[in-house]
C-alpha positions in Angstrom: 0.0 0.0 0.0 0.8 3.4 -1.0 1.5 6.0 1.7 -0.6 8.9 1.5 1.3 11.8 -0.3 3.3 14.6 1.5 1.6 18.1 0.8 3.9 20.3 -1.0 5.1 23.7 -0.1 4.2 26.3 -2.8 7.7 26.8 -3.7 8.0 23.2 -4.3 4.8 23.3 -6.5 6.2 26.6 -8.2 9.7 25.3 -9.5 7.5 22.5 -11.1 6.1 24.6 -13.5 6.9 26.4 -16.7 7.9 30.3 -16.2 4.8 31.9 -18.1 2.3 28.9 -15.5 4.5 29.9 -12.8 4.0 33.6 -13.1 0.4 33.4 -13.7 0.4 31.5 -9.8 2.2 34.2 -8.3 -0.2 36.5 -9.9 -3.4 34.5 -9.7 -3.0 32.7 -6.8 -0.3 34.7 -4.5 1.9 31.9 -5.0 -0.2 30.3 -3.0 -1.8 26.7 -3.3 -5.1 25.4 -1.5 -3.6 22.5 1.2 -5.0 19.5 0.7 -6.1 19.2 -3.1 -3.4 21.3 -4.8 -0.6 21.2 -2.5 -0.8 17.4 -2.7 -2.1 16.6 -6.2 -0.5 18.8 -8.7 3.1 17.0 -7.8 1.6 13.7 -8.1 -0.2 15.0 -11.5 2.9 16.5 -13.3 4.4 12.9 -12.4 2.1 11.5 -14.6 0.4 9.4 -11.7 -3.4 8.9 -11.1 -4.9 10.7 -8.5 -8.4 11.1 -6.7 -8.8 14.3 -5.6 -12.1 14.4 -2.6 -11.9 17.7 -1.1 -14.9 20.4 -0.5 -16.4 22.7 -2.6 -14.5 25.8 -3.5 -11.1 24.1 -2.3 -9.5 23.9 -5.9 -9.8 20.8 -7.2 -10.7 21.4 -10.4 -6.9 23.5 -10.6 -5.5 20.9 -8.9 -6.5 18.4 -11.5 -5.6 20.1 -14.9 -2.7 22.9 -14.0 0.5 20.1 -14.5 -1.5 19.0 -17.4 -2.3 23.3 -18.9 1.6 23.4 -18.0 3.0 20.6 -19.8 0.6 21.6 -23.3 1.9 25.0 -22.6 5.4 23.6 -22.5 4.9 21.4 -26.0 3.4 24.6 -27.9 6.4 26.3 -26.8 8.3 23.6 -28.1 6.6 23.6 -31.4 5.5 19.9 -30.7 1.5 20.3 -29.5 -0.3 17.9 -32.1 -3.7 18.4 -32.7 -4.8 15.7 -30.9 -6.6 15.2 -27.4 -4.2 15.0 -24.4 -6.5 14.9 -21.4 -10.1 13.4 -21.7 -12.0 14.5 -18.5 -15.1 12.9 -17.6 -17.8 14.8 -15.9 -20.7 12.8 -14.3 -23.4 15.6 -14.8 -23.9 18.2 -17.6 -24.3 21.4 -15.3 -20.4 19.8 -14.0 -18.9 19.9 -17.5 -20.2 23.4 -17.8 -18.5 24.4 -14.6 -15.3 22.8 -15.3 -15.0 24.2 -18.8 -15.5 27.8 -17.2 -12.7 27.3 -15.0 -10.2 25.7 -17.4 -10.8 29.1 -19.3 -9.1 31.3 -16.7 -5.8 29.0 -16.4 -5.5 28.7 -20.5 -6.2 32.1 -20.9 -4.2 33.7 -18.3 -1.0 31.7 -18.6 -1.3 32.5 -22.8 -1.4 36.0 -21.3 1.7 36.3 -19.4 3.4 34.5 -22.5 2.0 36.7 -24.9 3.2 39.7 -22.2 6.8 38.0 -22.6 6.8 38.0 -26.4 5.9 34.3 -26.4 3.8 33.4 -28.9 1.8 30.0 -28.4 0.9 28.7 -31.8 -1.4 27.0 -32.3 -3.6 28.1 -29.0 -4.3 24.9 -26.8 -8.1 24.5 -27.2 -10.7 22.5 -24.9 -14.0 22.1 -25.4 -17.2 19.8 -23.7 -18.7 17.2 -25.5 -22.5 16.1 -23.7 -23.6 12.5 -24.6 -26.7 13.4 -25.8 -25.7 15.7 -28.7 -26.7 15.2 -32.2 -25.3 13.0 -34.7 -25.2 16.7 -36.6 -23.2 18.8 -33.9 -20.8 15.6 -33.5 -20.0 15.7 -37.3 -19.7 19.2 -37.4 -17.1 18.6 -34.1 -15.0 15.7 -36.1 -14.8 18.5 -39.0 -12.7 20.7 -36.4 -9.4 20.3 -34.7 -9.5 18.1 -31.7 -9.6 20.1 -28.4 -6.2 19.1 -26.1 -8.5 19.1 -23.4 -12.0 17.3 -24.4 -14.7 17.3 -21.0 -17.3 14.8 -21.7 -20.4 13.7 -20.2 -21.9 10.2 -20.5 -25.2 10.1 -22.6 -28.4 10.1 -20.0 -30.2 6.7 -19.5 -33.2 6.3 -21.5 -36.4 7.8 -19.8 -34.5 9.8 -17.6 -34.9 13.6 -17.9 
């Protein structure tokens, strides 16, 4: 059995991440990270391990879940090497979820991009993420497959039948 993993400090947490991910934390956050969720899952995360992350509501999970993963697409952009291809598949168990966690992927993506874009770094192409419900139309799916695939795709499993 596993012991349960240390929490980090920030500084720990901070050297982790890319300069333009790190700035944005000192900026966002106060250099700061939320003890449990983010203090002890973004290490774990940028290490490429699984994680559960149960904490309360308003604690940062949803942060703690994605920012190793914003960072390293940030990092292949940079790089030149971000396919267009889907790097992290979320699964959100309700609709009104997926929303949620869309909205606040959108401040990380866009923020970090902003501090790069303030350091004459220019991320081409733009990491994209986008929500896919289970119940959408065989219409709106096509027109999806005609696009780019999001780096970040949040999905929701299609409701049972009868349900509302």
């Amino acid at each position: 059995m596993e012991k349960r993993p240390e929490r980090h400090s920030n500084e720990e947490i901070l050297d982790l991440l890319d300069e333009n991910a790190r700035e944005w934390c000192i900026r966002r956050l106060d250099g700061r990270f939320t003890p449990p969720p983010q203090r002890m899952a973004v290490p774990l995360i940028h290490e490429r391990k699984n994680v559960l992350i149960c904490s309360p509501t308003g604690s940062g999970k949803t942060l703690s879940a994605f920012l190793a993963i914003i960072d390293d697409l940030f990092v292949r952009a940079r790089a030149g090497v971000l396919e267009d291809s889907v790097y992290c598949l979320y699964v959100s168990p309700l609709k009104s979820l997926a929303n949620d966690i869309h909205k606040n992927l959108s401040q990380p993506l866009d923020g970090i991009a902003e501090v790069a874009r303030e350091r004459g770094i220019d991320h081409t192409p733009p990491l994209r993420h986008a929500i896919r419900h289970g119940d959408v139309s065989r219409a709106d799916k096509a027109k999806m497959a005609r696009r780019p695939p999001p780096h970040i795709l949040n999905i929701t499993p299609p409701r049972p039948s009868g349900s509302s």
